[in-house]
Chimera marker file (.cmm) of the C-alpha trace (Angstrom):
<marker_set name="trace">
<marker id="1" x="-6.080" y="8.570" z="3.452" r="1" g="1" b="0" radius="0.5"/>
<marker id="2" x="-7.393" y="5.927" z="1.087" r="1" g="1" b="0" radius="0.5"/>
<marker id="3" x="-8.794" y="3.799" z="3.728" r="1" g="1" b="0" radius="0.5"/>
<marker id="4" x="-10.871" y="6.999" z="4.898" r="1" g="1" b="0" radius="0.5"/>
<marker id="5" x="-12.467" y="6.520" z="1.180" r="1" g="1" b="0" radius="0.5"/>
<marker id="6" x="-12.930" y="2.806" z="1.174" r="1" g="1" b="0" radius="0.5"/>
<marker id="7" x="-15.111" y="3.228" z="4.533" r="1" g="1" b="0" radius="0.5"/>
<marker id="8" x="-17.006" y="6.606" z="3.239" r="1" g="1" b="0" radius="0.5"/>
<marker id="9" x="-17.552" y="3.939" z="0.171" r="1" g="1" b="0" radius="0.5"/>
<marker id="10" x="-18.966" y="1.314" z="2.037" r="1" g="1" b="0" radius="0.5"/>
<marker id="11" x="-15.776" y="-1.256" z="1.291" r="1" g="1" b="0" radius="0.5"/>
<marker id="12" x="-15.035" y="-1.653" z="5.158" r="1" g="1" b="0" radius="0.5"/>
<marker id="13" x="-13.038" y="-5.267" z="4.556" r="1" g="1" b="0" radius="0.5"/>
<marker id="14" x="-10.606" y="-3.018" z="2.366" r="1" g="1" b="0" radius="0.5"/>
<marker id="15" x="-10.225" y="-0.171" z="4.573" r="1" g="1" b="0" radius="0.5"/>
<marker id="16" x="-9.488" y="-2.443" z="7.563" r="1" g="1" b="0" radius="0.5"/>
<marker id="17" x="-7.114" y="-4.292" z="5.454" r="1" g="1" b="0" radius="0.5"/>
<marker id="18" x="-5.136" y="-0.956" z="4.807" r="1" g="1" b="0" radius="0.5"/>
<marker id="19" x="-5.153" y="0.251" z="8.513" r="1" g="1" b="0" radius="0.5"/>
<marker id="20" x="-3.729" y="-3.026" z="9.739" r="1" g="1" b="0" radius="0.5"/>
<marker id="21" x="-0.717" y="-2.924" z="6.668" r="1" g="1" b="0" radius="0.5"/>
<marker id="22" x="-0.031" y="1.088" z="8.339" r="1" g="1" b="0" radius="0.5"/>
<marker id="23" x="0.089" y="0.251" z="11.730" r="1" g="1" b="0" radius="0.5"/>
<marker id="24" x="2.364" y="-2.568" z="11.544" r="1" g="1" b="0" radius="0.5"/>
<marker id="25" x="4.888" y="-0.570" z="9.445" r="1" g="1" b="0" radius="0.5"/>
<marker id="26" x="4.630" y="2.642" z="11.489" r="1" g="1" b="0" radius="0.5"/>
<marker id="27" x="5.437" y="0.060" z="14.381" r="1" g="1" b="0" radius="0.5"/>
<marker id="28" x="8.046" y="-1.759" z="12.377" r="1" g="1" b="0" radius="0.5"/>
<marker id="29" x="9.947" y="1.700" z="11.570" r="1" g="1" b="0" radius="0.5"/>
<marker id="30" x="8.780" y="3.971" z="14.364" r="1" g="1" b="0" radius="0.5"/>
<marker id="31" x="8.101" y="2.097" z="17.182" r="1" g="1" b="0" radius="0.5"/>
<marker id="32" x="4.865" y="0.888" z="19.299" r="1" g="1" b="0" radius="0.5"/>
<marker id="33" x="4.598" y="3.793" z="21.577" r="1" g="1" b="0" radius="0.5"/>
<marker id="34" x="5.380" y="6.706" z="18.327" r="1" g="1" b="0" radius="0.5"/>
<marker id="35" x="2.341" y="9.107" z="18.136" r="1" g="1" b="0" radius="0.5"/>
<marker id="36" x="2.125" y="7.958" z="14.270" r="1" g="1" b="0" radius="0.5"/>
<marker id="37" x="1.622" y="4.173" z="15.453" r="1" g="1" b="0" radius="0.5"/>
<marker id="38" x="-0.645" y="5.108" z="18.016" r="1" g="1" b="0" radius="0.5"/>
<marker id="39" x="-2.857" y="7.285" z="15.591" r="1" g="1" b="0" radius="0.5"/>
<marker id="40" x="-2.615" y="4.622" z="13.438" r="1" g="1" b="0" radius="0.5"/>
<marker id="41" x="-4.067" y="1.982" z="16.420" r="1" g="1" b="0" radius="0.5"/>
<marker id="42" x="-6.915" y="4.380" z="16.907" r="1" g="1" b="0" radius="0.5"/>
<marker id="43" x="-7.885" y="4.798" z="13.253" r="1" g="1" b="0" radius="0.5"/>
<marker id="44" x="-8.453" y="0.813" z="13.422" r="1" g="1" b="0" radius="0.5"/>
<marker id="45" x="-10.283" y="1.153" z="16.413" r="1" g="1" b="0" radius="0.5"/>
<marker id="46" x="-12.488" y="3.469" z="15.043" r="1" g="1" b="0" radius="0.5"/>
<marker id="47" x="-13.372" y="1.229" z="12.144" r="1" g="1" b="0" radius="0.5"/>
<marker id="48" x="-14.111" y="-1.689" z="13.871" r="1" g="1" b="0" radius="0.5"/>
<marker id="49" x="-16.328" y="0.732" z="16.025" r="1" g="1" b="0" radius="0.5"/>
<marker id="50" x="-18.377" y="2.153" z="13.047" r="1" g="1" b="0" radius="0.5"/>
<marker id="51" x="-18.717" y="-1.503" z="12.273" r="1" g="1" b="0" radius="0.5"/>
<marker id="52" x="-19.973" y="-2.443" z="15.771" r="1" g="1" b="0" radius="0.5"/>
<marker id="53" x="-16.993" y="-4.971" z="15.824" r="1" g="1" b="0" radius="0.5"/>
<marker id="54" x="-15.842" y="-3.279" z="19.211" r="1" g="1" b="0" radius="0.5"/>
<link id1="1" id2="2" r="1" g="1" b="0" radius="0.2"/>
<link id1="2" id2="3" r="1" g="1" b="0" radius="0.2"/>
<link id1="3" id2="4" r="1" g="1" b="0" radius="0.2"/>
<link id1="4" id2="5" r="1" g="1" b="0" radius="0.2"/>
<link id1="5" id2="6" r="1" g="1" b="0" radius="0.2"/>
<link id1="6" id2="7" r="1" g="1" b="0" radius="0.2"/>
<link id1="7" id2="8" r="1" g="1" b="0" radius="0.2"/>
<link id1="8" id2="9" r="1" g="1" b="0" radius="0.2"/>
<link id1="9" id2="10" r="1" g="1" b="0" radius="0.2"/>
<link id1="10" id2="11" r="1" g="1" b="0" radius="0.2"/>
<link id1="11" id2="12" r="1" g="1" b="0" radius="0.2"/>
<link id1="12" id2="13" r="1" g="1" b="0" radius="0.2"/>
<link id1="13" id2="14" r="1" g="1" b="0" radius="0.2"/>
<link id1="14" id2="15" r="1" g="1" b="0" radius="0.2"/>
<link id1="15" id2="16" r="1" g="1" b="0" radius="0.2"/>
<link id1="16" id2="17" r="1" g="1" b="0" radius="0.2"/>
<link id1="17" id2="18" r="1" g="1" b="0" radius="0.2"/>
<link id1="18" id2="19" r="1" g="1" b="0" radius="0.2"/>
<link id1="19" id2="20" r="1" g="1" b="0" radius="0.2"/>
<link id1="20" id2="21" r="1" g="1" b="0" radius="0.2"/>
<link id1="21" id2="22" r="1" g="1" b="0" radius="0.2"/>
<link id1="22" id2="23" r="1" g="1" b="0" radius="0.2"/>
<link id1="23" id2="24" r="1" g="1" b="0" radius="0.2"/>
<link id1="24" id2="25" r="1" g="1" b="0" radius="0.2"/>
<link id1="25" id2="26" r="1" g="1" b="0" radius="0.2"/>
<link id1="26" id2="27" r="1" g="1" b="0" radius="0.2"/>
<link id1="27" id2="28" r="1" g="1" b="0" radius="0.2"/>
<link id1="28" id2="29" r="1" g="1" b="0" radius="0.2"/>
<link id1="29" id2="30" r="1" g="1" b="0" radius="0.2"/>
<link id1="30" id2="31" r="1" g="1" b="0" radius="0.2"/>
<link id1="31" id2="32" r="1" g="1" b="0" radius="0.2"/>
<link id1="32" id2="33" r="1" g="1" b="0" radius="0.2"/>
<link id1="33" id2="34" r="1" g="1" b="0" radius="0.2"/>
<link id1="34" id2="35" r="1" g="1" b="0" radius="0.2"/>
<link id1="35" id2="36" r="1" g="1" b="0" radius="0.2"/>
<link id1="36" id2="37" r="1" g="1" b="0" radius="0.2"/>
<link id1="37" id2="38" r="1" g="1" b="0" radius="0.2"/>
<link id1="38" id2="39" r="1" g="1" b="0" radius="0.2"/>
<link id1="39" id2="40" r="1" g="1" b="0" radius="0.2"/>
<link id1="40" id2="41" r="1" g="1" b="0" radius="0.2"/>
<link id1="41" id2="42" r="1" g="1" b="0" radius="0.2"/>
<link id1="42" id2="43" r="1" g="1" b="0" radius="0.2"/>
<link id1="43" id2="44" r="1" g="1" b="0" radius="0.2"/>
<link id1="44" id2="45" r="1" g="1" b="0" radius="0.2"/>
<link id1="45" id2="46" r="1" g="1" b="0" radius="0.2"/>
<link id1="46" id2="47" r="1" g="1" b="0" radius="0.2"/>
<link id1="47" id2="48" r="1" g="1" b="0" radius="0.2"/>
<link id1="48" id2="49" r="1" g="1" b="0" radius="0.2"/>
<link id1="49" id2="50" r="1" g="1" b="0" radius="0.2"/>
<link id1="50" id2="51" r="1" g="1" b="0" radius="0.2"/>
<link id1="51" id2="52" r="1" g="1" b="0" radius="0.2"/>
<link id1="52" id2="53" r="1" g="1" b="0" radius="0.2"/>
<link id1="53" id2="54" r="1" g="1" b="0" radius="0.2"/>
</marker_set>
């Protein structure tokens, strides 16, 4: 996961950027409620959580 790197890196505007392009294709081609797009909501949550955005 290259957004995992960019936040162990420090570059938290670049992961966040990459979370937000997955989820919206996961829910593009699988669906909103698909465990994929749903993982993929979480791993954004988690980032802006880390970054005390949430």
């Amino acid at each position: 996961h290259f957004a995992h790197v960019f936040c162990h890196n420090g570059n938290w505007t670049e992961a966040e950027k990459l979370e937000i392009e997955v989820m919206k294709k996961r829910q593009q081609l699988l669906g909103p409620a698909h465990p994929h797009t749903l993982k993929s909501i979480g791993n954004l949550a988690l980032k802006y959580w880390s970054q005390g955005k949430w």
